[in-house]
DSSP file (Angstrom, degrees, kcal/mol; ACC not computed):
  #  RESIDUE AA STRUCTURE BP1 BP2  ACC     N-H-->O    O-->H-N    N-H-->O    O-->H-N    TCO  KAPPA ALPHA  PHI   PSI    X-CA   Y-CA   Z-CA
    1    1 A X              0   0    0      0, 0.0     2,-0.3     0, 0.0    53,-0.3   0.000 360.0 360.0 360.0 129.4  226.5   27.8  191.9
    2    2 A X  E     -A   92   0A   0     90,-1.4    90,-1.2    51,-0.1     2,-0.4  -0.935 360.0-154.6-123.2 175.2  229.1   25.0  191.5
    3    3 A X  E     -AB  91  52A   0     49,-1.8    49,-1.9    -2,-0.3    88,-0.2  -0.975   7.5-167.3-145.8 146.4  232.3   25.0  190.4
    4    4 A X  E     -A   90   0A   0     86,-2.8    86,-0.5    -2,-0.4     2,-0.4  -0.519  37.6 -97.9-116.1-173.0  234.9   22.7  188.9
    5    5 A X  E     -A   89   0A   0     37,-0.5    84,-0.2    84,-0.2     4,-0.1  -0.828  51.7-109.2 -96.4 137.8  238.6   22.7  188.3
    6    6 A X    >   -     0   0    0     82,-2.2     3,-1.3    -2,-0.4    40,-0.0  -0.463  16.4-134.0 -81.3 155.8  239.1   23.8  184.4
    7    7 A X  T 3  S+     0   0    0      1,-0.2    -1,-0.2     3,-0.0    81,-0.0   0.604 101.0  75.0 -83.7  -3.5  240.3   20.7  182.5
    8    8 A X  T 3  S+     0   0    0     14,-0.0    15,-3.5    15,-0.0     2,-0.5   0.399  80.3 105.3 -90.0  15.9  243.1   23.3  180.8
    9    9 A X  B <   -C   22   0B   0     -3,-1.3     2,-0.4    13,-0.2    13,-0.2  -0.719  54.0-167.2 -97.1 139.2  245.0   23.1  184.2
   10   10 A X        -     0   0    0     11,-7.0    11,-0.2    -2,-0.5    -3,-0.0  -0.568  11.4-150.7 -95.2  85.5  247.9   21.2  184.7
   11   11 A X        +     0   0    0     -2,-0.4     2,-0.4     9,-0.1     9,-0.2   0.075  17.9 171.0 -79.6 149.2  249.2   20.5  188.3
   12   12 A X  E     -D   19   0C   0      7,-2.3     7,-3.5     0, 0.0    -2,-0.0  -0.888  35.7-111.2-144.4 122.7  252.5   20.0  189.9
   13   13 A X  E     -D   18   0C   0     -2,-0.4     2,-0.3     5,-0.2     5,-0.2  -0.156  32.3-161.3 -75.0 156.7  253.5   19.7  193.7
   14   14 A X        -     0   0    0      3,-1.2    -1,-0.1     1,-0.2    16,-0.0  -0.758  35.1-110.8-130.7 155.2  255.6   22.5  194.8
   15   15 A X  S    S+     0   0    0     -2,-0.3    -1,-0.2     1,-0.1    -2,-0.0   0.992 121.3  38.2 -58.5 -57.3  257.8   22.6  198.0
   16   16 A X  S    S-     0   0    0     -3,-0.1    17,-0.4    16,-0.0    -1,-0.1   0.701 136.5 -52.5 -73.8 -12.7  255.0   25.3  199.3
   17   17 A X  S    S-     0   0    0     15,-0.1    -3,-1.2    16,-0.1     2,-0.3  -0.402  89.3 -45.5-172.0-111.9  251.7   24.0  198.1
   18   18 A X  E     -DE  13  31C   0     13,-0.8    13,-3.2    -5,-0.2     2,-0.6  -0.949  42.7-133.7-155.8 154.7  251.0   23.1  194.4
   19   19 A X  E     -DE  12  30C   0     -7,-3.5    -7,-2.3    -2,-0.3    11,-0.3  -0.872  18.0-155.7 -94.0 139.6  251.7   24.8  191.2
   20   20 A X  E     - E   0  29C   0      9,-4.4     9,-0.9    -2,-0.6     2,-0.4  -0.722   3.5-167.2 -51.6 130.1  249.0   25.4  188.1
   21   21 A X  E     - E   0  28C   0     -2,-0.3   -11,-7.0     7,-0.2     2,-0.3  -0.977  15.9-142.1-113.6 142.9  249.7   25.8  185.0
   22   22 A X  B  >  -C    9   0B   0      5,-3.9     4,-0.6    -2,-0.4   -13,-0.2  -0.625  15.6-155.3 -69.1 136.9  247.0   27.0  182.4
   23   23 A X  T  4 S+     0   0    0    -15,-3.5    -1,-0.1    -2,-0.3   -14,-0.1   0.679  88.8  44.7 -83.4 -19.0  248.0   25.1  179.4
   24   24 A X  T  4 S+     0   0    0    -16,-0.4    -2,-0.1     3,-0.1   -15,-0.0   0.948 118.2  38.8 -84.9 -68.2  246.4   27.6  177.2
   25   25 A X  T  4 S-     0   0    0    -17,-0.1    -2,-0.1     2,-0.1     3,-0.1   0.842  93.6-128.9 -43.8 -55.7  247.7   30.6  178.7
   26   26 A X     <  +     0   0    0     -4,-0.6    -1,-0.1     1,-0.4    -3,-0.0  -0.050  61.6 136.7 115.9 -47.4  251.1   29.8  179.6
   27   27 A X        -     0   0    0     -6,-0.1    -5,-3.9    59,-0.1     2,-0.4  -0.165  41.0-153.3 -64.3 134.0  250.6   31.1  183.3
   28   28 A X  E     -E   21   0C   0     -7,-0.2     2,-0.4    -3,-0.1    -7,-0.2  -0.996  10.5-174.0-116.8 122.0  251.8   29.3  186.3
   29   29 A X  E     -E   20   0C   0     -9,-0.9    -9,-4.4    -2,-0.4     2,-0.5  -0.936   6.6-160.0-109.2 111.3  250.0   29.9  189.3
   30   30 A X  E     -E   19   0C   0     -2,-0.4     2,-0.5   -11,-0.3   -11,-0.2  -0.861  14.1-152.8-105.8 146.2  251.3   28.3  192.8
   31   31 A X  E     -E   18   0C   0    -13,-3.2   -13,-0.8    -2,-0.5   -17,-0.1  -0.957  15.7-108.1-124.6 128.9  249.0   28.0  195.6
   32   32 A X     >  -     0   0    0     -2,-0.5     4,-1.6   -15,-0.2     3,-0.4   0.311  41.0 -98.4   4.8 139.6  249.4   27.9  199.2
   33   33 A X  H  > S+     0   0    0    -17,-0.4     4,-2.9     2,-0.2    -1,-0.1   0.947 128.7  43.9 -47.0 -44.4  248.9   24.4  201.5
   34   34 A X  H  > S+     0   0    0      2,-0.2     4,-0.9     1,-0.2    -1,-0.2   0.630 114.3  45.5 -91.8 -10.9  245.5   25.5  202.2
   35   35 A X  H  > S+     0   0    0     -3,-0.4     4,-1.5     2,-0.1     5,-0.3   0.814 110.2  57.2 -81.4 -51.4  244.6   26.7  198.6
   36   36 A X  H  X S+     0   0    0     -4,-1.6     4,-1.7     2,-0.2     5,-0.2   0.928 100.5  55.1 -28.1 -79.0  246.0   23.6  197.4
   37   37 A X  H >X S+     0   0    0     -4,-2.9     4,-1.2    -5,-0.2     3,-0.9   0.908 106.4  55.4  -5.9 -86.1  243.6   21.6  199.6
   38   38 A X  H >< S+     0   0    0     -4,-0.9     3,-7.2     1,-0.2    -2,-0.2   0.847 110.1  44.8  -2.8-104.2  240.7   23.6  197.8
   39   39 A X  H 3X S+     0   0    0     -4,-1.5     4,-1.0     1,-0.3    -1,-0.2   0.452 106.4  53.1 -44.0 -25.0  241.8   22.6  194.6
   40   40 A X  H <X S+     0   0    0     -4,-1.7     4,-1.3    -3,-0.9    -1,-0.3   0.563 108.7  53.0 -79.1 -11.5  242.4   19.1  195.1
   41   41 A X  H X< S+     0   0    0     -3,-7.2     3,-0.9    -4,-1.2     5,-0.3   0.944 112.8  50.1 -81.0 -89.6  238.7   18.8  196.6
   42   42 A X  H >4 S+     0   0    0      1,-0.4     3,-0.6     2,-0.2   -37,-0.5   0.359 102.8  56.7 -75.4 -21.9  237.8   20.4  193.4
   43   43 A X  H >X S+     0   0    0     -4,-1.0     3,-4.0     1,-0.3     4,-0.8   0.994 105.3  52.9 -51.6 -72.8  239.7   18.1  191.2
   44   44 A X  T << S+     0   0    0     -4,-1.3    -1,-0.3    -3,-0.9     4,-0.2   0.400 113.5  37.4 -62.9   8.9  237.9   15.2  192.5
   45   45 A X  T <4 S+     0   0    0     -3,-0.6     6,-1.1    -4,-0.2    -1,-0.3   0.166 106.0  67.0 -97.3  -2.0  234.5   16.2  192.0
   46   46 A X  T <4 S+     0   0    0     -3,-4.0    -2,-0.2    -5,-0.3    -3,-0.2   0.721  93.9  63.8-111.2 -20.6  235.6   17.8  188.9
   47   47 A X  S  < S+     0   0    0     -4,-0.8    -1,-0.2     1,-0.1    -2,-0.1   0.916 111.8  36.2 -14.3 -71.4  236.3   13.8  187.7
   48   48 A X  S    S-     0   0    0     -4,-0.2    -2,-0.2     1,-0.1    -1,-0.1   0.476 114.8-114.5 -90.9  -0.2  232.6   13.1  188.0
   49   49 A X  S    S+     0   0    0     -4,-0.2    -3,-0.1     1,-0.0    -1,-0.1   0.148  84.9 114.8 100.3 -26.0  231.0   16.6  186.7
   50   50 A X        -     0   0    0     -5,-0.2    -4,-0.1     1,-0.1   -46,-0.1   0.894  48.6-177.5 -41.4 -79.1  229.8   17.1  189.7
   51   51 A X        -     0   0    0     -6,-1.1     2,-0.3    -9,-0.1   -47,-0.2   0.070  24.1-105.8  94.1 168.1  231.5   19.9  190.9
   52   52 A X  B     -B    3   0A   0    -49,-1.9   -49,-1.8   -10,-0.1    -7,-0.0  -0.939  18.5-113.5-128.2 158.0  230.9   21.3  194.4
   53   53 A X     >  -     0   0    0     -2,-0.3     4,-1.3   -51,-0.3   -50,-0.1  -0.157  32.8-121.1 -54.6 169.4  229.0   24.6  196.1
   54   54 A X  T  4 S+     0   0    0    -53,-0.3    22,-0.2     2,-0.2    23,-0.1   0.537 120.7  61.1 -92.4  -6.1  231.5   27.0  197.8
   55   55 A X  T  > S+     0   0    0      2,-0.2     4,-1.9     3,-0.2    -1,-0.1   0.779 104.9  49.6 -78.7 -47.0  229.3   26.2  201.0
   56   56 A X  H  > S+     0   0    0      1,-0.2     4,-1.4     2,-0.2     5,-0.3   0.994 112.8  44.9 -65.1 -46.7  230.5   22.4  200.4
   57   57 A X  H  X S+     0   0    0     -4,-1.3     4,-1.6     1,-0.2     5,-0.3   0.770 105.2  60.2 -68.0 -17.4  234.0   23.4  200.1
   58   58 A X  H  > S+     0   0    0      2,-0.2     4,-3.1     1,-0.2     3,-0.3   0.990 108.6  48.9 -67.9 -61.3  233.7   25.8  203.3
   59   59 A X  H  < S+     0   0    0     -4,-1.9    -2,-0.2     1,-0.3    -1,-0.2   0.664 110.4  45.8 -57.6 -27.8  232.8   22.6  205.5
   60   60 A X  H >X S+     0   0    0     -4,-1.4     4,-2.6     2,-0.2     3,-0.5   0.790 112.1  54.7 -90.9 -24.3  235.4   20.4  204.4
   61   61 A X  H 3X S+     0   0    0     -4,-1.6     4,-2.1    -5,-0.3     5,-0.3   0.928 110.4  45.0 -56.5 -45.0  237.7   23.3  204.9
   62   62 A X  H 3<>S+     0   0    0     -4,-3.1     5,-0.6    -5,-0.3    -1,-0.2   0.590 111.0  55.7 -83.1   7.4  236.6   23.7  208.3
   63   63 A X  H <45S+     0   0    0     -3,-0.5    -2,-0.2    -5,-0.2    -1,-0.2   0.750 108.4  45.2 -94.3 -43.1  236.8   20.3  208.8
   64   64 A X  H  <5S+     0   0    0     -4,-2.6    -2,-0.2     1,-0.1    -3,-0.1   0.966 127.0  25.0 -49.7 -58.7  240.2   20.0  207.8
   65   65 A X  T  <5S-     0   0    0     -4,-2.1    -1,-0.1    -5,-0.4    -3,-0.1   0.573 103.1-114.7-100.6   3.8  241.8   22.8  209.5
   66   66 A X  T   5 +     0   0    0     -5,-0.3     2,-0.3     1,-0.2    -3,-0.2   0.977  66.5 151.3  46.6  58.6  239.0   23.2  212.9
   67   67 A X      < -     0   0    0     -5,-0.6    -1,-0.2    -6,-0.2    -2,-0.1  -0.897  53.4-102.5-108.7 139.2  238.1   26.7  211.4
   68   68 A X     >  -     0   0    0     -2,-0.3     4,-1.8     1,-0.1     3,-0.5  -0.290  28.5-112.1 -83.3 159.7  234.9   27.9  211.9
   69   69 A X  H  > S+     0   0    0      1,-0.2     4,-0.8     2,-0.2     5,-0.3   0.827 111.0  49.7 -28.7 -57.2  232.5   27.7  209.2
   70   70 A X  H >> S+     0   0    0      2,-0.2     4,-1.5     1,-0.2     3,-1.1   0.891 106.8  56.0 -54.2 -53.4  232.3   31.5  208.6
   71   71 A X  H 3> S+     0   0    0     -3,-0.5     4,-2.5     1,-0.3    -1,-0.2   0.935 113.6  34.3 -43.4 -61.1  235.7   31.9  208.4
   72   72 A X  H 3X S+     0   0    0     -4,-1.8     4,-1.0     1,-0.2    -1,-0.3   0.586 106.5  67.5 -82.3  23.9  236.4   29.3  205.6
   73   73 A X  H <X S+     0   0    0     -3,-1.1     4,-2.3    -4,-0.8    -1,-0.2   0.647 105.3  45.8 -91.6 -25.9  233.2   30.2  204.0
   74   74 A X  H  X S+     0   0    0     -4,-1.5     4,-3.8    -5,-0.3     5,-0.3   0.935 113.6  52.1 -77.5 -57.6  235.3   33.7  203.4
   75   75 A X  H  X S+     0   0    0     -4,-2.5     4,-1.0     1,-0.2    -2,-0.2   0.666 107.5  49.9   3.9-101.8  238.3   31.6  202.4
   76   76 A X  H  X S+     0   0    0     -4,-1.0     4,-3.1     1,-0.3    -1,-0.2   0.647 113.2  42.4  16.6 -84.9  236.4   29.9  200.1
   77   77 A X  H >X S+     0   0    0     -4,-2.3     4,-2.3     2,-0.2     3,-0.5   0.990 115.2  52.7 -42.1 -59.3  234.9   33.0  198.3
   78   78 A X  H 3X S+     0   0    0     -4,-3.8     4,-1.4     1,-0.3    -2,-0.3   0.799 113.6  42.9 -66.4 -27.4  238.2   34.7  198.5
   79   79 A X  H 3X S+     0   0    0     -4,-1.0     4,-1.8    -5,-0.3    -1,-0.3   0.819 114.9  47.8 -56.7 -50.5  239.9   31.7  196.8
   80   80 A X  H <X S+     0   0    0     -4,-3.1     4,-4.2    -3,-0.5     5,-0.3   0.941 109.6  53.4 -74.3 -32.4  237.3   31.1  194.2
   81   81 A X  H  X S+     0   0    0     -4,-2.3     4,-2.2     2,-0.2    -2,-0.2   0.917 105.1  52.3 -25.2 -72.2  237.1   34.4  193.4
   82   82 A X  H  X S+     0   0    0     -4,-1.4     4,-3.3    -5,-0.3    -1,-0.2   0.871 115.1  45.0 -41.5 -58.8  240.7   34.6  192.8
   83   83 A X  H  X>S+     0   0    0     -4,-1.8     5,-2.2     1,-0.3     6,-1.5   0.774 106.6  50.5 -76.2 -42.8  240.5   31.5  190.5
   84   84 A X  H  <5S+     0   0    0     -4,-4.2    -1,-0.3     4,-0.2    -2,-0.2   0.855 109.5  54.7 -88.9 -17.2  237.7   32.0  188.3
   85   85 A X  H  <5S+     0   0    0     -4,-2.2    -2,-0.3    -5,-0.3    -1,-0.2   0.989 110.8  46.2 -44.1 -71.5  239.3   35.5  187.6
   86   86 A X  H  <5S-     0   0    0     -4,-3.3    -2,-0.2    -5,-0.2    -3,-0.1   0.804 118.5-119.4 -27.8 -34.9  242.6   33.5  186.6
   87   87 A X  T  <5S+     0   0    0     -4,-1.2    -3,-0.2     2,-0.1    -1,-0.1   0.757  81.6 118.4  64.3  38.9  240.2   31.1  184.5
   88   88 A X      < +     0   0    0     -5,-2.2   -82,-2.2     1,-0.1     2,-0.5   0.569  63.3  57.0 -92.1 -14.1  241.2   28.0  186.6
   89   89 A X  E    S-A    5   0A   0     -6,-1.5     2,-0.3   -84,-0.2   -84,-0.2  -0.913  75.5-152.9-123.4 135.4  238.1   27.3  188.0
   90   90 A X  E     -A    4   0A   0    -86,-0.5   -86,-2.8    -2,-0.5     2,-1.2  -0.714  16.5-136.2 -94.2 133.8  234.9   26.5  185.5
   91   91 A X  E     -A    3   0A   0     -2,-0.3   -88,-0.3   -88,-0.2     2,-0.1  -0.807   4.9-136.8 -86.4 118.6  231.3   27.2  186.6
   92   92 A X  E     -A    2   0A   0     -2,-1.2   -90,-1.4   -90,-1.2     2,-0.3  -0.405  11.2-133.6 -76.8 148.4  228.4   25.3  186.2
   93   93 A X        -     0   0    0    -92,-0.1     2,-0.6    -2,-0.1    -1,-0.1  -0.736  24.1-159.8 -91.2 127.8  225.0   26.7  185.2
   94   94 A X        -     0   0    0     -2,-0.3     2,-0.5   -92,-0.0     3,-0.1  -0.889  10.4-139.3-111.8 124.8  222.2   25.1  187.5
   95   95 A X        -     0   0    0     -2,-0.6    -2,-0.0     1,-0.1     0, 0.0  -0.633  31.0 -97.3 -89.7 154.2  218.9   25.3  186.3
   96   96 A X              0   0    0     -2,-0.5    -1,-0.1     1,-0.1     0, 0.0   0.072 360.0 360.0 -49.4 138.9  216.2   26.1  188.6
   97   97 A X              0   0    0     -3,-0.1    -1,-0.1     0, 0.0    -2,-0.1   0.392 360.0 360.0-102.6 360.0  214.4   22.4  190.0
């Protein structure tokens, strides 16, 4: 699975982190320094289509903050989780190779 940032968010830096807002929705979502991180990795891959695994985002999380893998790889879940519930983060379908 990879996942992008949905193009119907808007962002704005917050004293604590950054805020969302769904443009569609209405809903403003503020996120944490370390969710904020997240999302701004996901923005820029989310430029080129790419999009990233939640295993790519665990490594650069634990790269940032000298957390061990496992640890942000729960992050990571718990965060995206969070998000694609919200409908801020879009998945991409990967066909089999």
């Amino acid at each position: 699975m990879k996942v992008l940032s949905s193009p119907e968010i808007i962002t704005q830096p917050s004293d604590n982190g950054l805020c969302l807002l769904h443009a569609v929705r209405g809903e403003c979502h503020i996120l944490n320094n370390t969710a904020a991180f997240l999302w701004e990795i996901l923005e820029e891959y989310s430029q080129s289509n790419d999009g990233l695994t939640p295993e790519e985002l665990a490594k650069k999380l634990s790269e940032r903050y000298n957390i061990s893998y496992d640890n942000a790889l729960t992050d990571v879940e718990t965060f995206l989780s969070d998000a694609i519930s919200l409908g801020l983060i879009t998945i991409l379908n990967q066909e089999a190779h």
